[in-house]
C-alpha positions in Angstrom: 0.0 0.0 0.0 1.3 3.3 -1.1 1.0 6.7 1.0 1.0 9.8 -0.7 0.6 13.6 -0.8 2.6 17.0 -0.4 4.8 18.7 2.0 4.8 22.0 2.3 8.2 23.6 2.5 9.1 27.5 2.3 8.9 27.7 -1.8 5.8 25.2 -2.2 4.4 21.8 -2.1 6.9 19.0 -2.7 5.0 15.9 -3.8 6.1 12.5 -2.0 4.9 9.1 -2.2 5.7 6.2 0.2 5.3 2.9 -0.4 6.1 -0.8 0.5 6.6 -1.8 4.3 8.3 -4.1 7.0 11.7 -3.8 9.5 14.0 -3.3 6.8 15.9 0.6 6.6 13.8 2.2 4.0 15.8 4.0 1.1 15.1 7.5 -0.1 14.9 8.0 -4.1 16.3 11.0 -5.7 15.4 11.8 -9.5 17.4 12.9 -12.2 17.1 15.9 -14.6 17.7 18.1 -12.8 13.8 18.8 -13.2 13.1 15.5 -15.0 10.8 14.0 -11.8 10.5 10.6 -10.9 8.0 8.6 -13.0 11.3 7.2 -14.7 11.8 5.3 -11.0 8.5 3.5 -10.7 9.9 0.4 -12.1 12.9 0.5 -9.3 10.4 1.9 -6.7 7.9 -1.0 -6.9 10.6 -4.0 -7.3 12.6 -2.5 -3.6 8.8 -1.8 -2.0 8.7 -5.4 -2.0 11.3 -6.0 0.5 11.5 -2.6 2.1 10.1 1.1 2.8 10.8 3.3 -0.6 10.1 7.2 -0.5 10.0 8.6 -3.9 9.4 12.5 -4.2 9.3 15.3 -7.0 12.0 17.8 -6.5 10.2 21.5 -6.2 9.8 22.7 -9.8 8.8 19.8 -12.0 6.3 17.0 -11.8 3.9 16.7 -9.4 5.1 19.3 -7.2 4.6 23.1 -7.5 6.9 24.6 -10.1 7.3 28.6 -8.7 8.4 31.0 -11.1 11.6 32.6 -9.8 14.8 30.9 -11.5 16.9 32.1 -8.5 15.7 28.7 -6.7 17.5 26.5 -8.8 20.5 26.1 -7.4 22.8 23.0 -5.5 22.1 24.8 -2.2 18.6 24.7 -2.6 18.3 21.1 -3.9 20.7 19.5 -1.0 18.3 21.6 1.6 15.1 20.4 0.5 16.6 16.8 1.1 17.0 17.7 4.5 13.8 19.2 5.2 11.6 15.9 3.3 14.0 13.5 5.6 12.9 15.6 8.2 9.2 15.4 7.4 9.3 12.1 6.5 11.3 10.3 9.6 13.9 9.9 7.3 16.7 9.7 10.4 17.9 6.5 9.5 17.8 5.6 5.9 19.5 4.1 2.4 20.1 6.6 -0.4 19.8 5.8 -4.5 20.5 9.2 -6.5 20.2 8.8 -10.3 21.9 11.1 -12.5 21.4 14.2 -11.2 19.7 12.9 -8.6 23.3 11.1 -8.2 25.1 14.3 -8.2 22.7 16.0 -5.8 23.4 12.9 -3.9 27.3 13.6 -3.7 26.8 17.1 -2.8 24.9 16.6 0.0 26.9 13.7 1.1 30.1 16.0 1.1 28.7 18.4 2.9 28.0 16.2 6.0 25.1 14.6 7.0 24.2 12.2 9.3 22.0 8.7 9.0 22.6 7.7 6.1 23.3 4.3 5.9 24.6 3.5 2.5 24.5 5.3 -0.7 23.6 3.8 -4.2 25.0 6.6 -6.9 23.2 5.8 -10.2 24.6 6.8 -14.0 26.2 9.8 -12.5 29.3 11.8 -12.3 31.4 13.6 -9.7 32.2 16.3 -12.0 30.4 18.3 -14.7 33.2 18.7 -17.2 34.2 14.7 -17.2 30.4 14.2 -18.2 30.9 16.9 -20.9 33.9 15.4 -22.0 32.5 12.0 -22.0 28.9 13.2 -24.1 31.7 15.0 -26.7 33.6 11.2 -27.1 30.1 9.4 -27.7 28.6 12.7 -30.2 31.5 11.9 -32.0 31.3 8.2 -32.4 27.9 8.5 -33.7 26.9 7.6 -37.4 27.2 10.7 -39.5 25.6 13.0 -40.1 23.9 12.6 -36.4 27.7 13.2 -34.6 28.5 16.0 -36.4 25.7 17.6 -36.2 25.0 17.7 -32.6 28.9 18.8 -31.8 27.8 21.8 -33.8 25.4 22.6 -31.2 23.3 24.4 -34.0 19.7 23.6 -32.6 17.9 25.1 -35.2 19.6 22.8 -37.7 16.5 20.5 -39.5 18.7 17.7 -38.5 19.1 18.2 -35.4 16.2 16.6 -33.9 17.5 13.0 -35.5 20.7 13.5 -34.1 19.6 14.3 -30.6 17.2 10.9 -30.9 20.1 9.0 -31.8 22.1 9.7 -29.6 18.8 9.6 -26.9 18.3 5.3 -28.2 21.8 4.5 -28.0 23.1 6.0 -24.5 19.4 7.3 -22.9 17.3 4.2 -23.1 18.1 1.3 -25.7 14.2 -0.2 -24.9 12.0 0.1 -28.5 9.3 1.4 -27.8 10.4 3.5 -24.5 8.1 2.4 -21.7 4.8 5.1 -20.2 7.4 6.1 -17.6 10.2 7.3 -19.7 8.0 9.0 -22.0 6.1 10.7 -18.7 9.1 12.0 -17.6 10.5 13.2 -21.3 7.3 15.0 -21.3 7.9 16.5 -18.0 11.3 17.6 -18.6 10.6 19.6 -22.0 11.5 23.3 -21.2 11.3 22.2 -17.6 13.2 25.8 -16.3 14.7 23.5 -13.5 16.5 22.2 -16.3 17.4 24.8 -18.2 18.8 27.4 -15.6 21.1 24.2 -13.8 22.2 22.5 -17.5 20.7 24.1 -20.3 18.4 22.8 -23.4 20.0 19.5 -23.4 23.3 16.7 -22.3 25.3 18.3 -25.4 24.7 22.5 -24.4 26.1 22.5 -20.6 25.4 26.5 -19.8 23.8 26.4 -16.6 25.2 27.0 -13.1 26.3 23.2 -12.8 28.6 23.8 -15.8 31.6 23.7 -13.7 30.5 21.8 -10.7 33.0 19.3 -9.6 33.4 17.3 -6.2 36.2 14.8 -7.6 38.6 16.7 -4.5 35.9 15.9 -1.4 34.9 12.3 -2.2 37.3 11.1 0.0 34.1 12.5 2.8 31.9 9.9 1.4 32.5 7.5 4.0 29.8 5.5 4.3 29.1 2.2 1.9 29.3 2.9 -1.9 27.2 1.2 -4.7 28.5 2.6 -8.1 26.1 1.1 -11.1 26.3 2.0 -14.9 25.2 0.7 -17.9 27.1 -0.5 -20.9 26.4 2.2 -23.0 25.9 4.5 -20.8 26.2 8.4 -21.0 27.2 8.6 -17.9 29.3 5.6 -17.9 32.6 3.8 -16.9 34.8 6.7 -17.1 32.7 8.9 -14.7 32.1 5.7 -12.4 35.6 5.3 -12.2 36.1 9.1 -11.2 33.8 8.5 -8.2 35.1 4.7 -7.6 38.9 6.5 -7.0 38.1 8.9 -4.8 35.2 7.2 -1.8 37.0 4.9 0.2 34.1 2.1 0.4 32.8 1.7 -3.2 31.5 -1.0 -5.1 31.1 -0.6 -9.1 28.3 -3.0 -11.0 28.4 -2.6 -14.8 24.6 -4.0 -16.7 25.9 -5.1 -20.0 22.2 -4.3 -22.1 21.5 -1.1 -20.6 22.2 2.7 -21.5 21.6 5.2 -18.5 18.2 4.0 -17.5 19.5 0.2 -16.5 17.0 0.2 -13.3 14.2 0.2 -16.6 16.3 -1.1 -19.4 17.3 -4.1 -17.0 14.8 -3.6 -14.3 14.7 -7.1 -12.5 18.7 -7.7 -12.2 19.1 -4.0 -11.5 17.1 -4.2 -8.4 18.3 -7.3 -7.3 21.7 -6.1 -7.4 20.8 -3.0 -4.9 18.4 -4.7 -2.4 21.4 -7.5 -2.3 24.2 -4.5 -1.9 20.9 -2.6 0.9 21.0 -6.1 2.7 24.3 -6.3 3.5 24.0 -2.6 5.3 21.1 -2.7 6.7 
């Protein structure tokens, strides 16, 4: 049985959702985008509620929660506070942590910063630094078949073209499933001029303008003390190279590569995926 509903924090209502049940630590899911919200995580959400309390929420500013209109929000500061304040609301003392993508990133940054009762982490398709991602989006651009490479390294968005290049690049290192499943598309839909998104990236993984552009925490991962999960897919955006960036830097980290996935392997792979992080929650419980 699922409990959910809003929070009301200082900027608006954050929308949460809690489900599954018994002893076991529940874990605390943070979305990517930024801005993207978390339909994308219902396949991963409903395979861990089996076995344990999951809390999923919608960062303030996209999805189900209110979305204000004042830019100046947007920022890390922002983001790693409202963390604390929905683990407050939520009796979140004692928990697990799984950030994807950016929700991996906000995951880092709030870890770094100090925090207290978190049991584990599980960082998702992510990166400790802004520019490695950057370089690594150039290296895959590139290795695309022409004209779709070429085109999208010219970062000319108003090219005709450029809308087949972005999906090409979106089926090989977003999500590899034909047709994307109802929660993919759900949160595509959500993220389309999301200004979350476009004030903390830009229009897209190939224009990095926004005020993460040069966000790095590659220097304080050594803080991240606590157990580490690293996962990735195979053909990932976010893939080995940035895993290994992480994986060198927190003392207690694990790395799991899926083999069919892109960045999406907790959908692409979504059985195997969660059996491999309720196996790695189990042992730190």
């Amino acid at each position: 049985m699922a409990d959910e509903g809003f929070i009301d924090l200082e900027h608006g209502r954050v929308w949460y959702r809690r489900s599954g049940g018994g002893d076991r630590r529940p874990i605390l899911l943070l979305h990517g985008g930024p801005g993207a919200a978390a339909y994308y995580l219902e396949p991963l959400e409903e395979r861990l509620a089996e076995h344990r309390p999951v809390v999923v929420y919608d960062q303030l500013g996209c999805g189900r929660s209110d979305q204000p209109d004042d830019t100046s929000l947007w920022t890390l500061d922002h983001f790693t506070g409202e963390v604390d304040r929905m683990r407050e609301a939520l009796g979140l003392d004692d928990c697990h942590l799984l950030g994807q993508s950016w929700g991996g990133w906000l995951s880092i940054d709030y870890l770094c910063r100090g925090t207290e009762g978190i049991r584990s982490v599980v960082l998702a398709s992510t990166s400790a630094s802004m520019p490695l991602f950057g370089e690594e989006c150039r290296k895959l651009m590139a290795a695309l078949p022409a004209p779709h490479g070429e085109v999208l390294l010219a970062g000319d968005r108003d090219d005709p073209r450029y809308p087949d290049a972005e999906m090409a690049f979106y089926t090989r290192h977003l999500c590899r499933l034909d047709p994307w499943p109802e929660c993919m598309v759900k949160t595509a839909e959500s993220l389309d001029g999301n200004p979350v998104y476009n004030t903390m990236n830009g229009p897209n993984e190939f224009t990095l303008i926004g005020n993460l552009k040069d966000w790095t925490r590659e220097a304080d991962l050594h803080r991240i003390a606590i157990p580490t999960l690293l996962t990735y897919g195979r053909h990932d955006e976010l893939g080995e190279p940035c895993a290994n960036g992480i994986k060198a830097g927190v003392p207690h980290a694990e790395m799991r590569c899926f083999e069919e996935s892109s960045h999406v392997a907790h959908v692409e792979e979504a059985d195997a995926y969660a059996a491999v992080v309720e196996e790695f929650l189990r042992r730190h419980d």
